[in-house]
C-alpha positions in Angstrom: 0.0 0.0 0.0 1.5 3.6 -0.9 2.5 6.2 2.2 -0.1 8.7 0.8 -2.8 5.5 1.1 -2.0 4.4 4.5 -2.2 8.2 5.5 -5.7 8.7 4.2 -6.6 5.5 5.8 -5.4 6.5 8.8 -7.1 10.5 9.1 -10.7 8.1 7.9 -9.8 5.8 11.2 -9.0 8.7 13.2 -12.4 10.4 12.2 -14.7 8.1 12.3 -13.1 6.4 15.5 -12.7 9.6 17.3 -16.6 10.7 16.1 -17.8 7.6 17.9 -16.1 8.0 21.1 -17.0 11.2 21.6 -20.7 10.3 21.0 -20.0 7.7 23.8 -18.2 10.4 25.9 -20.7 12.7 25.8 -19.4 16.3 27.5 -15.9 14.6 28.2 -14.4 17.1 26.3 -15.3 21.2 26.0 -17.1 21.7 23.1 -16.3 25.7 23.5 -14.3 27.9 24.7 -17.0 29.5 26.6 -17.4 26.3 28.2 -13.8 26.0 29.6 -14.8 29.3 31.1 -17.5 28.2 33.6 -16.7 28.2 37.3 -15.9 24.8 38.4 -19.3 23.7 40.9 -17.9 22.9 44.6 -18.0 19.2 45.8 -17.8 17.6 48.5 -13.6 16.8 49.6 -13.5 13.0 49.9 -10.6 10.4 51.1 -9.0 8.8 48.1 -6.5 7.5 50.2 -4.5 8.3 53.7 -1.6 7.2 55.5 -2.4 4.7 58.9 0.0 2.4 61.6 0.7 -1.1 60.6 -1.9 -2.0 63.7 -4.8 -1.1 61.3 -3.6 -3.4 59.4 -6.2 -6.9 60.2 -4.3 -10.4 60.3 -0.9 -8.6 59.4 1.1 -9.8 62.6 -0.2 -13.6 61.5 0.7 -13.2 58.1 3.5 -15.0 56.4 5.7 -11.5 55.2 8.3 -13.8 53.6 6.2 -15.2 50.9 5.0 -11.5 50.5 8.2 -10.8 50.4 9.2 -13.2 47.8 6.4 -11.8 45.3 7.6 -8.7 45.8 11.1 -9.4 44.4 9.6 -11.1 41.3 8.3 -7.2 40.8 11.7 -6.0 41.3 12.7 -7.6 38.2 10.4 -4.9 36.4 10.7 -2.0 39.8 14.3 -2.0 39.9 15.1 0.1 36.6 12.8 3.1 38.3 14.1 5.2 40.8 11.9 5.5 43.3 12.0 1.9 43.6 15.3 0.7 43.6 16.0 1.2 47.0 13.4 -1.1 48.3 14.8 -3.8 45.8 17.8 -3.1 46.7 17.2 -3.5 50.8 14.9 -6.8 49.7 17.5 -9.2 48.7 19.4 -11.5 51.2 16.3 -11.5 53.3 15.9 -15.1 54.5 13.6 -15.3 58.0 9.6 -14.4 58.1 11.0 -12.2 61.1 13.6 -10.5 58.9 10.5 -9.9 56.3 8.7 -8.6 58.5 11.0 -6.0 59.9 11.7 -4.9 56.2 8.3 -3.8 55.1 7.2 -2.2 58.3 10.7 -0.1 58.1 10.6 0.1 54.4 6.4 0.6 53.7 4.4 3.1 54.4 0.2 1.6 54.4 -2.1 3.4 52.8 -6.0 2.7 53.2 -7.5 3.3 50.0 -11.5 4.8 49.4 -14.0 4.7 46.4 -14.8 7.5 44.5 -17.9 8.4 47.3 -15.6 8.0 50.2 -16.1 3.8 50.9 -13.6 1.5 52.5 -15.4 -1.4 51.4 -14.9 -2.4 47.4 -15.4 -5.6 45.6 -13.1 -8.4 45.6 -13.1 -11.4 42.7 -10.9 -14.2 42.0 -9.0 -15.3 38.8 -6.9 -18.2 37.8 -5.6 -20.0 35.0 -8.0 -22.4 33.2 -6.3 -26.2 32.3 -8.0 -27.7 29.4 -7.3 -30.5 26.5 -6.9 -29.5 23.5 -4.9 -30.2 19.7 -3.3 -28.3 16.9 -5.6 -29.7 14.7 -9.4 -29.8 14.4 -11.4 -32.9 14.9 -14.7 -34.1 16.1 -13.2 -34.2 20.0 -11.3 -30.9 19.6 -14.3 -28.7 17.0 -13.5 -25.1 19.0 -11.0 -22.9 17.8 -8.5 -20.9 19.6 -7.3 -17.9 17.7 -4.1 -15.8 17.8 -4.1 -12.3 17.1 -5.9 -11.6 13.3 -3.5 -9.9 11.1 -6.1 -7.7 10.0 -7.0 -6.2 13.4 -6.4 -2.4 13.7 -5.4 -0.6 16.9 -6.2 3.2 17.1 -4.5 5.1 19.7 -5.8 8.4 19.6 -3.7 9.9 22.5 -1.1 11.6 20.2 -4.9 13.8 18.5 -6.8 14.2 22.2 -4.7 13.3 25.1 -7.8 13.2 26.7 -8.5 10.0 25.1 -4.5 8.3 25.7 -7.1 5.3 27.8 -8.2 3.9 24.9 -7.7 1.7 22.1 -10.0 1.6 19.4 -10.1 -1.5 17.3 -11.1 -1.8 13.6 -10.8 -3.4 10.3 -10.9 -2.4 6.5 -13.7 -3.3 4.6 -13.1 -2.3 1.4 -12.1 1.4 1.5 -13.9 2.0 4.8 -13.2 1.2 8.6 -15.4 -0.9 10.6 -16.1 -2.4 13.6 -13.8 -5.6 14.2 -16.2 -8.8 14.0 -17.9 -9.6 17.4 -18.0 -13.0 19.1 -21.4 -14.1 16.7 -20.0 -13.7 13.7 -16.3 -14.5 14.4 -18.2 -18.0 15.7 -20.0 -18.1 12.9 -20.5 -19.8 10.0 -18.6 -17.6 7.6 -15.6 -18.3 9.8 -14.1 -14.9 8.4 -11.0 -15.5 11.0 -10.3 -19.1 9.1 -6.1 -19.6 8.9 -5.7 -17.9 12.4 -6.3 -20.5 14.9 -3.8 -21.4 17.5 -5.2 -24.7 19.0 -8.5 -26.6 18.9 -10.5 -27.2 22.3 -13.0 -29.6 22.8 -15.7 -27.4 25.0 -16.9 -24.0 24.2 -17.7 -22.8 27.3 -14.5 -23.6 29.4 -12.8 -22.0 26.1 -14.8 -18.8 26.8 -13.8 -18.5 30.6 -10.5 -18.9 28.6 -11.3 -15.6 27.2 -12.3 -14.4 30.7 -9.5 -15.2 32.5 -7.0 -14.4 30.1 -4.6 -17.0 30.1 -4.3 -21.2 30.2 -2.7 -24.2 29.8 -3.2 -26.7 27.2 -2.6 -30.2 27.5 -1.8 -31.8 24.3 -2.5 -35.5 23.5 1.1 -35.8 23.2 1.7 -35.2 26.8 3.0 -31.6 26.5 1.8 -28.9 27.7 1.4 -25.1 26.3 1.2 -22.1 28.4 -1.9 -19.0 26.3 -2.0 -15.6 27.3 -3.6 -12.6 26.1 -2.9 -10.9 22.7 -5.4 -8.8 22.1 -9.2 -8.1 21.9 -12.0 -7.4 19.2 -13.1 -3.9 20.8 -16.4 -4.9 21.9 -18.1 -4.4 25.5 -17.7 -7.4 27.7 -21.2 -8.5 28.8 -21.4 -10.6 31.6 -23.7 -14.2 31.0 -23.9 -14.8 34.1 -25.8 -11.3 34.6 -27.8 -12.9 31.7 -28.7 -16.1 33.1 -29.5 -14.7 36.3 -32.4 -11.8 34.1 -33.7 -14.9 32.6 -34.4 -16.8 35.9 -32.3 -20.0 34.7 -30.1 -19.3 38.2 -30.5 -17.4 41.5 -27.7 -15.0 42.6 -26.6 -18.1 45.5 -26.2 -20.4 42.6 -24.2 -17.8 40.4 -20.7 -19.7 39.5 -18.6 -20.4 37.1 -19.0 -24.1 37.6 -22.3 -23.7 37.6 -22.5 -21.7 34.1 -20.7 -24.6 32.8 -23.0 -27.1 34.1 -26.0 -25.2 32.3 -24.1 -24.9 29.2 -23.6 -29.1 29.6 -27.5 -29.5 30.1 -28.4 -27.2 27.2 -26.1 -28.2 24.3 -28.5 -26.7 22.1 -28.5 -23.1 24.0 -25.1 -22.4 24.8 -23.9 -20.9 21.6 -27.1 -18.4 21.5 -25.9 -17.3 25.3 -22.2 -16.6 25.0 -22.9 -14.9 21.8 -25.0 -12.0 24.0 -21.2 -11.5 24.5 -19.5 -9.6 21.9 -16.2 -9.3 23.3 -13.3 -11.9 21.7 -9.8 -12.3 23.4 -7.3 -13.3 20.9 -4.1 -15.1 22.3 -0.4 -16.3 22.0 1.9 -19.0 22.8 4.4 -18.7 25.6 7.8 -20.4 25.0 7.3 -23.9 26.3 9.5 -23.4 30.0 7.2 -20.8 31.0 5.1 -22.4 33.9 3.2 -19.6 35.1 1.9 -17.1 32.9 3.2 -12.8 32.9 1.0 -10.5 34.4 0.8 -6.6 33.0 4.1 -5.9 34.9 5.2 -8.6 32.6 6.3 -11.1 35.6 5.4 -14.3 36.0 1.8 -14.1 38.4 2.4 -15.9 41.6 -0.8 -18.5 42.8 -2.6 -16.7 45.9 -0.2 -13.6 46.2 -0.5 -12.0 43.3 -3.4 -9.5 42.3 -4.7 -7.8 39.7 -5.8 -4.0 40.0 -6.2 -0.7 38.7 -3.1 0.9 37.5 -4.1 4.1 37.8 -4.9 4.0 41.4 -2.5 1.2 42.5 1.1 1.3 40.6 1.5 -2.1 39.3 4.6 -4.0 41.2 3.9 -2.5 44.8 2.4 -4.7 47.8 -1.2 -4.7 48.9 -2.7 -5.6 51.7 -6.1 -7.7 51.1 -9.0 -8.2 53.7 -11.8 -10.2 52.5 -13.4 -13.8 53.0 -12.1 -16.8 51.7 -14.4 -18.5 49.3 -14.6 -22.2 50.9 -15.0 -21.0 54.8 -16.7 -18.6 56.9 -13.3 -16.9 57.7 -11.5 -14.0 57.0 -8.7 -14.0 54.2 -6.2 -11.6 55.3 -2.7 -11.3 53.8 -0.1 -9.2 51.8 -0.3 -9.0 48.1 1.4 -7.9 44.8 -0.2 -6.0 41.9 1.1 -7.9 38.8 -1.8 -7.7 36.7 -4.6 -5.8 35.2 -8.2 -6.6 34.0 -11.0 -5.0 32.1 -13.5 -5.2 34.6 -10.8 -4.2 37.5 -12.1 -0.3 37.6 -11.7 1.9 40.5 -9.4 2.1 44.0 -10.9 -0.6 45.7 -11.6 -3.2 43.1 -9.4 -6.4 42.8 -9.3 -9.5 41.5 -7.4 -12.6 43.8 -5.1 -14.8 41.5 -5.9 -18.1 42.9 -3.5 -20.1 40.1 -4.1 -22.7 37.6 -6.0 -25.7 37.2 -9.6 -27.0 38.6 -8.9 -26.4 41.6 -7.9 -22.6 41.4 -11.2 -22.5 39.4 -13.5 -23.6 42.3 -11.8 -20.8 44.3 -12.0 -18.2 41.7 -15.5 -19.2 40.7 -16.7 -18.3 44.0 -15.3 -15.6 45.4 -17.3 -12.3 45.2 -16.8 -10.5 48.5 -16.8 -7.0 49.8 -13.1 -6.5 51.2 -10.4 -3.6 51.5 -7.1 -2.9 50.3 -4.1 -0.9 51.8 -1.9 0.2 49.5 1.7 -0.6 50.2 4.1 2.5 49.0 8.2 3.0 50.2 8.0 5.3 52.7 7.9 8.7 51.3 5.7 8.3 48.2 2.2 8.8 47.6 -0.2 7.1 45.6 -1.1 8.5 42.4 -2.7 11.8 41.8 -2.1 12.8 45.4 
């Protein structure tokens, strides 16, 4: 394609993407300069976040700091090339005794208890983990379900260099002809035009644990061979994410009690005929890649390997990714409380706000029953060397 076609190309993406986000966004942006010129209203001054003592901290004196600790060096690996964090790395190595760990973070940390946007303590904590399924390189009747890598025809729009106001997102496309449109969404993809035929990755043989797959992010796939292959996330279509379990509880096939993901699997098994229609109310895709074969866990945002029960997935722009956090929820099996130190490592597109955050339980069946039922209110102290602040304060 010539220079002066891939620059018309890209002014049509840039117009027709940026004309639909700010339909979306509504007043985001001043429309006039008149407008920039209004007063700002007074509101209310609420917490986003504040300094307290180690004491406030629930369960921390029967924690185990070293294997805090330990998850917190995997993030030095990323932490240590920026300045305000090298110290800390620096101090954590050689550290050998829980009683030695624990003297370093309450010397080296400063706890910060975080609030929601309407000054809460309380937020929403979830679990995640890393789905284990069967699957092939090549289709067959046991294996019918494709996995896809990353289309070579998907666009990605960054509009931040245009509107820094919109630097957040990433608009995804394709070319039809001369004109850019939407990217296909989960029906059609699914569908029987196949239009993302020659891009498939692996073959699974149920289409339901290959869309919590799509949830989670990344798995493992056993091959008939006896190998295994770790999956993670490439990319996405550019569609909303719409929850089917928000579905299934509207249509009365569940109560909120009953609401799993073991059991949205168990309804997809005892209506064959129904499951396709369901997940397609979904139009969000997750395309993936293949991990070299001696990765055994799979890299988080911070691009370090995620850590089974310490590591956590957040909000970056709240909680920098790589410092500890401090978690105090339920656990999922038991009546008791879960409290321990954590490590944001990861991200997630329903992982929105200050105290939002989602508990990475690991991989296999196992982790799944774990993640599959946790959905608790908890609370999160933000971990930051002493002298720093969280951001925007």
């Amino acid at each position: 394609m010539r220079d002066t076609e891939k620059g018309r190309i890209l002014r049509q993406i840039v117009i027709l993407f940026l004309g639909a986000v700010l339909v979306v966004l509504g007043g985001c942006l001043p429309k006039t300069p008149a407008e920039k010129m209004k007063p700002a209203q007074p509101v209310a001054s609420l917490p986003q976040a504040e300094t307290v003592p180690w004491s406030d901290l629930p369960g921390w004196g029967e924690d185990d700091p070293l294997a805090l600790l330990e998850t917190f060096r995997v993030s030095c690996r990323s932490l240590r090339f920026r300045p305000e964090w090298q110290q800390v790395c620096e101090r954590a190595q050689g550290i050998n005794t829980p009683a030695e760990a624990r003297s370093y973070f309450e010397r080296a940390f400063q706890p910060w208890t975080l609030y929601g946007d309407s000054g809460e303590s309380e937020g929403l904590i979830t679990g995640y983990y890393v789905p284990d399924m069967d699957g092939s390189r090549e289709s067959s009747s046991r294996y019918p379900y494709p996995l896809y890598g990353r289309p070579d025809d998907l666009l990605v729009i960054d509009l931040s260099s245009v509107y820094p106001e919109l630097g957040n997102y990433r608009l995804r496309g394709r070319l039809d002809g001369n004109r850019v449109v939407p990217y296909w969404e989960r029906g059609q993809i699914d569908g029987l035009s196949q239009p993302l035929h020659g891009s498939e990755l692996f073959w699974v043989a149920d289409p339901v644990e290959l869309f919590f797959l799509q949830v989670q992010g990344s798995g493992r796939i056993n091959l008939d061979d006896g190998s295994q292959v770790m999956v993670n996330y490439a990319d996405q279509n550019g569609h909303p994410y719409r929850s089917i379990g928000a579905l299934l509880l509207e249509r009365g096939e569940m109560t909120r009690d009953q609401m799993s993901m073991q059991n949205i699997a168990a309804w997809g098994r005892a209506h064959p005929g129904l499951i396709q229609d369901l997940l397609d109310e979904n139009p969000s895709y997750v395309f993936f890649r293949e991990l070299d074969g001696e990765v055994c866990s799979p890299p988080g945002a911070l691009g370090v390997p995620l850590t089974e029960r310490r590591s956590l997935a957040v909000d970056p722009r709240y909680i920098p990714l790589g410092a500890p956090v401090y978690v105090a929820t339920r656990w999922p099996d038991r009546d008791e409380p879960l409290q321990q130190g954590m490590v944001a490592q990861d991200t997630g597109g329903a992982i929105k706000g200050r105290v939002r955050a989602d508990f990475f339980w690991g991989i296999g069946d196992e982790a799944g029953e774990m993640a599959g039922r946790m959905k608790y209110p908890g609370r999160l102290w933000l971990l930051l060397p002493v002298g720093m602040a969280p951001p925007g304060m």
